[in-house]
PLY file of the C-alpha trace (Angstrom):
ply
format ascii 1.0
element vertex 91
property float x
property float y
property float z
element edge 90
property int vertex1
property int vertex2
end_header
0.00 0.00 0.00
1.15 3.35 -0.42
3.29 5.61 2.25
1.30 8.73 4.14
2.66 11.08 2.43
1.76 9.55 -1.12
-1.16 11.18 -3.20
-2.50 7.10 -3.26
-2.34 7.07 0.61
-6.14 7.74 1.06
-7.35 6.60 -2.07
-9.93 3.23 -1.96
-8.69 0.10 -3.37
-10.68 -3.22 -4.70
-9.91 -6.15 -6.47
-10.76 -7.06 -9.92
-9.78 -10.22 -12.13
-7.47 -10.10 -14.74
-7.17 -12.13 -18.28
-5.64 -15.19 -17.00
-8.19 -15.56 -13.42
-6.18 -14.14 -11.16
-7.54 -11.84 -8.20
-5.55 -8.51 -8.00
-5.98 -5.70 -5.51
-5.81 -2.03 -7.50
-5.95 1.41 -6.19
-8.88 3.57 -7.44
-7.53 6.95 -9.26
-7.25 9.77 -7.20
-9.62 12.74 -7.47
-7.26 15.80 -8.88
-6.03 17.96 -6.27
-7.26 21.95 -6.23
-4.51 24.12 -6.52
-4.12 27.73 -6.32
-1.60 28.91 -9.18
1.65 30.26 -7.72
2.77 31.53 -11.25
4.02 30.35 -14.47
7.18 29.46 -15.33
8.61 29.78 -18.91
10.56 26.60 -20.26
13.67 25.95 -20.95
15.28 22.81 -23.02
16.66 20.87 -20.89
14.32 21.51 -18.34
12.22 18.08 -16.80
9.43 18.38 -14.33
10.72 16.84 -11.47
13.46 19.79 -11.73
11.19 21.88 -11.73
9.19 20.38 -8.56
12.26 20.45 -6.84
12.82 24.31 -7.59
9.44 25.64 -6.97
7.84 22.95 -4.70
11.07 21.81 -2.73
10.57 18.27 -3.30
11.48 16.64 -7.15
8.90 14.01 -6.19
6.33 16.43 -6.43
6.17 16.82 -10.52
3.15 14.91 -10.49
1.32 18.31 -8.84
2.82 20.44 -11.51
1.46 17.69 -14.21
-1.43 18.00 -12.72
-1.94 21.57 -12.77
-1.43 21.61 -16.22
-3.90 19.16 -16.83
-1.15 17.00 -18.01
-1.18 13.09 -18.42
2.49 12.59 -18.58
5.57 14.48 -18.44
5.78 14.20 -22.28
2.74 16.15 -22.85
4.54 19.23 -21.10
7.72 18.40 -22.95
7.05 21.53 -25.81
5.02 23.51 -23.53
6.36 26.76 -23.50
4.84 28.20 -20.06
4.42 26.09 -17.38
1.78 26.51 -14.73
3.30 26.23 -11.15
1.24 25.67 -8.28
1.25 27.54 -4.47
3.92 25.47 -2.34
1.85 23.76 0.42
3.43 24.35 4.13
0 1
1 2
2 3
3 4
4 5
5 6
6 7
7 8
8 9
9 10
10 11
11 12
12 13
13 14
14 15
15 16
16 17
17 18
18 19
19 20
20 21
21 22
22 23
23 24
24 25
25 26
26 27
27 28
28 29
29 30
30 31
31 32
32 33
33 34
34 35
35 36
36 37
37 38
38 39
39 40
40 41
41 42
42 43
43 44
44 45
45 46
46 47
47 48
48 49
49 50
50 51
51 52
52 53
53 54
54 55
55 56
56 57
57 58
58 59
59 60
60 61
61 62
62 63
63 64
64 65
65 66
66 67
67 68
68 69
69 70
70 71
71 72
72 73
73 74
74 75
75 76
76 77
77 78
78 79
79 80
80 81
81 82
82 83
83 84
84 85
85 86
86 87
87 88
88 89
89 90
């Protein structure tokens, strides 16, 4: 199961049964966190989220926030993006 601090930490699970019969415990997707926007930041090449994360959020595990913000699916889709959104730090 996932660590506190994880976005999954809170987040129902249930099982399901996959192609071959087997019984296997997944984790339901989280609703998308509200975030206030702290500002944007324009990109750079070179530049990869977690980077970025680490810069503005203090934590490079924390590029999944800034994906989400951006309404972003992967880290790809933000790969040409020219301004990022950043969101507010939390405490």
């Amino acid at each position: 199961m996932p660590e506190p601090p994880s976005r999954y930490a809170h987040v129902p699970t249930y099982t399901v049964t996959d192609h071959r019969g087997r019984t296997v415990e997944v984790l339901s997707v989280p609703a998308a966190p509200v975030q206030a926007l702290a500002g944007v930041h324009l990109a750079r090449d070179g530049e990869r989220l977690d980077h970025l994360a680490a810069r503005y959020l203090g934590d490079a595990t924390l590029w999944w926030r800034i994906a989400e913000r951006n309404d972003a699916m992967t880290t790809a889709a933000l790969a040409e993006a020219r301004e990022i959104e950043i969101p507010v730090r939390r405490g």
